[in-house]
C-alpha positions as CSV (number, residue, x, y, z in Angstrom):
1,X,-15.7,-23.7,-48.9
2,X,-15.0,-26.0,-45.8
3,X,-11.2,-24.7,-46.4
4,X,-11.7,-21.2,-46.7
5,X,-13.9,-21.6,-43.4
6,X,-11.0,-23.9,-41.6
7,X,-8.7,-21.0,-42.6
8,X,-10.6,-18.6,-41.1
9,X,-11.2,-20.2,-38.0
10,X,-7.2,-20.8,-38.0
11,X,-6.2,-17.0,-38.8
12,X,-9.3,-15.4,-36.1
13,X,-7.7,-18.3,-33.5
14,X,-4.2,-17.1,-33.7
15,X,-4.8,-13.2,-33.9
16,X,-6.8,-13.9,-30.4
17,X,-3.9,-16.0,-29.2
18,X,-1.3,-14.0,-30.4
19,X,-3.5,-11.0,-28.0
20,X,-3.2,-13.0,-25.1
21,X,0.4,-13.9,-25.9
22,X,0.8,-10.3,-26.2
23,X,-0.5,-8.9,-23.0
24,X,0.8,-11.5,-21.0
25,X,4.5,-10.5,-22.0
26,X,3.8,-7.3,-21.6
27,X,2.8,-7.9,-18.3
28,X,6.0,-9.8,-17.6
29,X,7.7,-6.8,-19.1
30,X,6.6,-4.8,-16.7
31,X,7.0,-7.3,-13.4
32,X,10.7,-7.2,-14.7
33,X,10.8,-3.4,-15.2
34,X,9.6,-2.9,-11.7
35,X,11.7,-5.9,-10.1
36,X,14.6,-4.0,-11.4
37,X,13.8,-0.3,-10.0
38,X,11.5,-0.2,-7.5
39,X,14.0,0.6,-5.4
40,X,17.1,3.0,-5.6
41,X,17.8,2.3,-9.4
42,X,16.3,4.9,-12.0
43,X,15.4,3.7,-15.4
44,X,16.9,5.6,-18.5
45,X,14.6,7.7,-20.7
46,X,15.1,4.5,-23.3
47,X,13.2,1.7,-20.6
48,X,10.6,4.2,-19.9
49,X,9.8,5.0,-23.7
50,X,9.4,1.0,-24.3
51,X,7.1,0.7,-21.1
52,X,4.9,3.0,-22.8
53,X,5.1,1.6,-26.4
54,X,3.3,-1.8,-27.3
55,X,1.0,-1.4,-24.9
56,X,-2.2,-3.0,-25.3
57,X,-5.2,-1.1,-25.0
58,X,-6.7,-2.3,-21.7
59,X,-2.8,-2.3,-19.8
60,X,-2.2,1.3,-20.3
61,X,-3.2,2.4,-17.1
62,X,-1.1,0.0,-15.7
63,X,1.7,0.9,-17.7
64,X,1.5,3.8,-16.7
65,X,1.0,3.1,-12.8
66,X,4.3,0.5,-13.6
67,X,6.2,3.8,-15.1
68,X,5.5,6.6,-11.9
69,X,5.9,3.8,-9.6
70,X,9.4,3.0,-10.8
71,X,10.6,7.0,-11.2
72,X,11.9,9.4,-9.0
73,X,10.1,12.9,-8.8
74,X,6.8,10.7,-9.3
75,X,3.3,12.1,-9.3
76,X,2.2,9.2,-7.2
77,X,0.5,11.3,-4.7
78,X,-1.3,13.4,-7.4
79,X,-5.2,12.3,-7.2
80,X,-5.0,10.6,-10.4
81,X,-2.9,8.0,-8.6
82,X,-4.1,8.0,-5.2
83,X,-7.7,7.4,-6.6
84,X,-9.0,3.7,-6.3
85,X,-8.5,1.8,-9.8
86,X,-11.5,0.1,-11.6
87,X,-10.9,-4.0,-10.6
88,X,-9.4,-4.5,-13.9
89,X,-6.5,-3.0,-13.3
90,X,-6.1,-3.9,-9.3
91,X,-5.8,-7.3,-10.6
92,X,-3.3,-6.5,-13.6
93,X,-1.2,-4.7,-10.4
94,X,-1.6,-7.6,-8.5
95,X,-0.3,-9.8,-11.5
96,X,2.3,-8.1,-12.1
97,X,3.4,-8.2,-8.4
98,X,3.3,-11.5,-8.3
99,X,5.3,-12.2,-11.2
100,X,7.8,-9.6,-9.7
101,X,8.1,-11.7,-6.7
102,X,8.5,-15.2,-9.0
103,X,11.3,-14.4,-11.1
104,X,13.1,-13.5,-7.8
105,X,13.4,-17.3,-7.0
106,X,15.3,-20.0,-8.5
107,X,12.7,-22.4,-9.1
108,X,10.2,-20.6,-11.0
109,X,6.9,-20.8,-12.2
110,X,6.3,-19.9,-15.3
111,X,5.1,-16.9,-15.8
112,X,2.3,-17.9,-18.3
113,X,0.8,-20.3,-15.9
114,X,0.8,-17.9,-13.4
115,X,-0.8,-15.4,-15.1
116,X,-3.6,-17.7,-16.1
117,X,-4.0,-19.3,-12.5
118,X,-4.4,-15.3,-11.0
119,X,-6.6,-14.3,-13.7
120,X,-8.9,-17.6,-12.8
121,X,-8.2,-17.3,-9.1
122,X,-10.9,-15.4,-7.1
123,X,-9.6,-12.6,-5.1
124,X,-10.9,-10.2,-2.9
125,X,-11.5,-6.6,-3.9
126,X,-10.0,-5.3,-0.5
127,X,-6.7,-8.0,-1.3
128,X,-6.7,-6.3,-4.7
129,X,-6.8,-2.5,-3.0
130,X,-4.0,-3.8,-0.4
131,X,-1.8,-4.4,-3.2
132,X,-2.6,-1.2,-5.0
133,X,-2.0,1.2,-1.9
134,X,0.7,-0.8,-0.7
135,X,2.5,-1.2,-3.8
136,X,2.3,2.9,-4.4
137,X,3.1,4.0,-1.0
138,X,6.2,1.4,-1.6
139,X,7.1,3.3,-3.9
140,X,7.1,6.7,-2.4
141,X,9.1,5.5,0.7
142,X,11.5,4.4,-2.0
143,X,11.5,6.9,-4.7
144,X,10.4,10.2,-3.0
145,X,13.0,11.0,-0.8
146,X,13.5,12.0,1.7
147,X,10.6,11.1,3.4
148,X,7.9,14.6,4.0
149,X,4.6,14.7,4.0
150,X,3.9,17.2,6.3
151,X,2.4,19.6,3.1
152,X,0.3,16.8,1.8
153,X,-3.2,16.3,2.8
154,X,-4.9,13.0,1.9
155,X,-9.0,14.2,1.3
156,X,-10.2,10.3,1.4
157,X,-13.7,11.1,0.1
158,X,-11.9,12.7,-3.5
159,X,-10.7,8.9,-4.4
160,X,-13.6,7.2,-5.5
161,X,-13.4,4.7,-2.8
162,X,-16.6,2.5,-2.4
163,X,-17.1,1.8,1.3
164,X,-15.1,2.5,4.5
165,X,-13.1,-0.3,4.3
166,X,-11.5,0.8,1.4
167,X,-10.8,3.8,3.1
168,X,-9.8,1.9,6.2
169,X,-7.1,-0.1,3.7
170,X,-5.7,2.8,2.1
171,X,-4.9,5.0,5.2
172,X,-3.2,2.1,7.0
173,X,-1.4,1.1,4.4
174,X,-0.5,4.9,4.3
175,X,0.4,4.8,7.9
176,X,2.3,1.6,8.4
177,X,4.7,3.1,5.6
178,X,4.9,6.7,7.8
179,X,5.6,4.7,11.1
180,X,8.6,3.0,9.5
181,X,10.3,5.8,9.4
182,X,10.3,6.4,13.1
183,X,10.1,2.1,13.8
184,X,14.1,2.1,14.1
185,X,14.6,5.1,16.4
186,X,11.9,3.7,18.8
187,X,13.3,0.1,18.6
188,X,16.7,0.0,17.5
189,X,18.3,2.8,19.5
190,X,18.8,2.3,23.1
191,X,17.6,4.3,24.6
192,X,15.0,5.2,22.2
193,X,15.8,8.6,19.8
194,X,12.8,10.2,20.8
195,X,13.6,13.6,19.3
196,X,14.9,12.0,15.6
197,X,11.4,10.0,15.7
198,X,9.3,13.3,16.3
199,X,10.8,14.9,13.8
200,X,9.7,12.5,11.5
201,X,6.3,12.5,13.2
202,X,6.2,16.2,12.3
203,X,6.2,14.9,8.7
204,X,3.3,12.6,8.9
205,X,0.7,13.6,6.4
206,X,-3.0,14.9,7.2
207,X,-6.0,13.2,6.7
208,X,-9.1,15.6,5.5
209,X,-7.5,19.0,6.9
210,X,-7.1,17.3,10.5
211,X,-3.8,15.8,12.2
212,X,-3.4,11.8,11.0
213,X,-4.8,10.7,14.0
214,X,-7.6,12.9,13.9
215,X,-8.7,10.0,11.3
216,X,-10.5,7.2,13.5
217,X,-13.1,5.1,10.9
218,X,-12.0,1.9,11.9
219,X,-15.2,-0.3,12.6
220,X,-15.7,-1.5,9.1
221,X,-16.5,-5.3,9.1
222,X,-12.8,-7.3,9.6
223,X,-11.5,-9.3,7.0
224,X,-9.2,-12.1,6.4
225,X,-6.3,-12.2,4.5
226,X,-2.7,-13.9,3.6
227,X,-0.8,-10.1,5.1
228,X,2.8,-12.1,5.5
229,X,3.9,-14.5,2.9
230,X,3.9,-18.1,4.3
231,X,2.4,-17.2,7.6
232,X,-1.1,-17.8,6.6
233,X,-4.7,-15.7,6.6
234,X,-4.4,-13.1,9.0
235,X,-7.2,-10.9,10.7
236,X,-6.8,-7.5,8.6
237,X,-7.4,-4.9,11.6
238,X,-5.4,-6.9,14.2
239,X,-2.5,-7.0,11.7
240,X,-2.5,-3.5,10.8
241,X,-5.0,-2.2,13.8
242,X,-2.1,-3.2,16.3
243,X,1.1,-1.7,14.2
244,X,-0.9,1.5,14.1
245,X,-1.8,1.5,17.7
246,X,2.2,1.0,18.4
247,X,2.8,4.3,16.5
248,X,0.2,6.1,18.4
249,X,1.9,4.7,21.4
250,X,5.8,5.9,20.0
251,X,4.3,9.2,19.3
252,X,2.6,9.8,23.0
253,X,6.1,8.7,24.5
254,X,7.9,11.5,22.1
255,X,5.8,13.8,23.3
256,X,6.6,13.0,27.4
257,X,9.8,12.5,26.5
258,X,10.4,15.8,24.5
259,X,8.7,17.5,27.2
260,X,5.6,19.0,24.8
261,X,2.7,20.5,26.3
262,X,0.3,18.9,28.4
263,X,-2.5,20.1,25.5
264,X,-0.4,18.4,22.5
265,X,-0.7,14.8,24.7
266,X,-4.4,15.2,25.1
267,X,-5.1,16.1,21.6
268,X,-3.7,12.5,21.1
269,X,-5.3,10.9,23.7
270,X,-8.6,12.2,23.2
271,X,-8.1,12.8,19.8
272,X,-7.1,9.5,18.6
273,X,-8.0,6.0,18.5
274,X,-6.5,5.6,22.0
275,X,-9.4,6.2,23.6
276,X,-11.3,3.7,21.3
277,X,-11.6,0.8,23.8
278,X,-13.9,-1.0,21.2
279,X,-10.9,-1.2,19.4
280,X,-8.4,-2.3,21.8
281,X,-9.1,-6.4,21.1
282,X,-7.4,-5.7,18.1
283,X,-4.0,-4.6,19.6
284,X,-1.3,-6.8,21.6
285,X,-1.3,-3.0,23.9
286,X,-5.0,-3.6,25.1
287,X,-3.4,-3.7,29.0
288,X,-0.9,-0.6,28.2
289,X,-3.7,1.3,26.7
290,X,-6.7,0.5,29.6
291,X,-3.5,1.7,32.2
292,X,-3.0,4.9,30.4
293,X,-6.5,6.0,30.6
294,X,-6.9,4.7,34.4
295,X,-3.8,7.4,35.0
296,X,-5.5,10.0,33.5
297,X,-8.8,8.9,35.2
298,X,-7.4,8.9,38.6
299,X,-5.5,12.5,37.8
């Protein structure tokens, strides 16, 4: 009897480890499948049949996510997608983001260990969300080209987001991806290819039927977080806060410099978060931006 029970014990031991075993190399699957075309390669039909096969139960989402995210002519910004994942699967995403960035170096971890450490390690909800959106809107600026999203309108209360914060995340994240698009005409080019960077401009997304910068619920509480590998926690909003500012900044020159109306400059000054002097402790341009609005205060 005390055999049959030892054999028991044994087989119900090894089907649970074999699980583990199981979803763990799947996961490493897919950290390798996404390492290898996130960007400009395209997997054949045959690597995105096996990403969907063997899948255990709980990792189909991600799969799934794994599969769009790695494929041209996605359905990334379909709601499906741009809606906020249950926890589970942020942290499968962030797992498998990780392990991505791992097998990149020579001296690895293994991948095993580091699967366990993340799964123990306690992690922030909003980290988890900054992964998510970052990771996705990665993969648009890579996969959906080129770049336009002048026809797509972002309705932030449709994605199941929890508080603002969440919101806050995902539309930076959004907009930090938009702004590199005009980043090298703006800093590159000397002078400055004003009328290359506002026609990218033109291509910035809405937010809720309005103009991107219509969208101004930034005074969530800040958080802290490592943003920049190996430089350390980082204030959230002063990270992200000040890069948006600078492309509300790149878009007000376009518009002197392109010569647009005097109404298209005060929709963005007034219309924007560069009025928002709350804000401005946030942004390396707190002198530029208290100047602007003496001008126009004097005028």
């Amino acid at each position: 009897m005390k055999n049959i029970f030892f054999t028991f014990l044994a087989i119900c031991f090894h089907s649970i480890s074999f699980g583990q075993i199981s979803e763990n190399q799947k996961m490493i699957e897919l950290a390798k499948d996404y390492k290898n075309f996130m960007f400009r390669n395209e997997p054949t039909k045959e690597i995105l049949k096996e990403i969907k096969s063997n899948v255990p139960e709980n990792l189909k989402t991600t799969s799934d996510f794994i599969a769009e995210a790695i494929t041209s002519k996605n359905k990334l910004l379909s709601q499906s997608f741009l809606s906020r994942p249950e926890n589970d699967i942020l942290k499968q995403l962030y797992i498998i983001r990780a392990i991505n960035f791992n097998i990149r170096k020579e001296n690895q971890i293994d991948n095993n260990k580091l699967i366990d450490s993340l799964l123990n390690k306690n992690l922030s909800v909003y980290e988890l969300i900054d992964n998510y959106y970052d990771m996705l809107f990665t993969s648009v600026g890579n996969k959906n080209q080129p770049f336009d999203l002048s026809k797509t309108n972002f309705k932030m209360n449709d994605y199941n987001f929890k508080d603002e914060t969440e919101k806050g995340i995902m539309y930076l994240i959004c907009m930090d991806f938009c702004s590199k698009t005009i980043w090298g005409y703006m800093n590159i080019v000397k002078p400055a290819n004003t009328s290359k960077a506002y026609d990218y401009i033109k291509k910035f997304p809405k937010f809720n039927d309005q103009k991107y910068y219509q969208y101004t619920d930034f005074y969530f509480t800040d958080f802290e977080m490592e943003i920049v590998e190996g430089k350390g926690i980082q204030s959230y909003k002063s990270y992200y806060l000040d890069k948006y500012y600078e492309t509300l900044l790149s878009h007000l020159l376009c518009l002197n410099k392109e010569n647009k109306s005097e109404k298209e400059k005060n929709d963005l000054l007034l219309g924007s978060i560069l009025k928002e002097s709350n804000l401005y402790k946030y942004t390396k341009y707190q002198k530029i931006l208290e100047s602007i609005f003496e001008v126009h205060k004097i005028e």
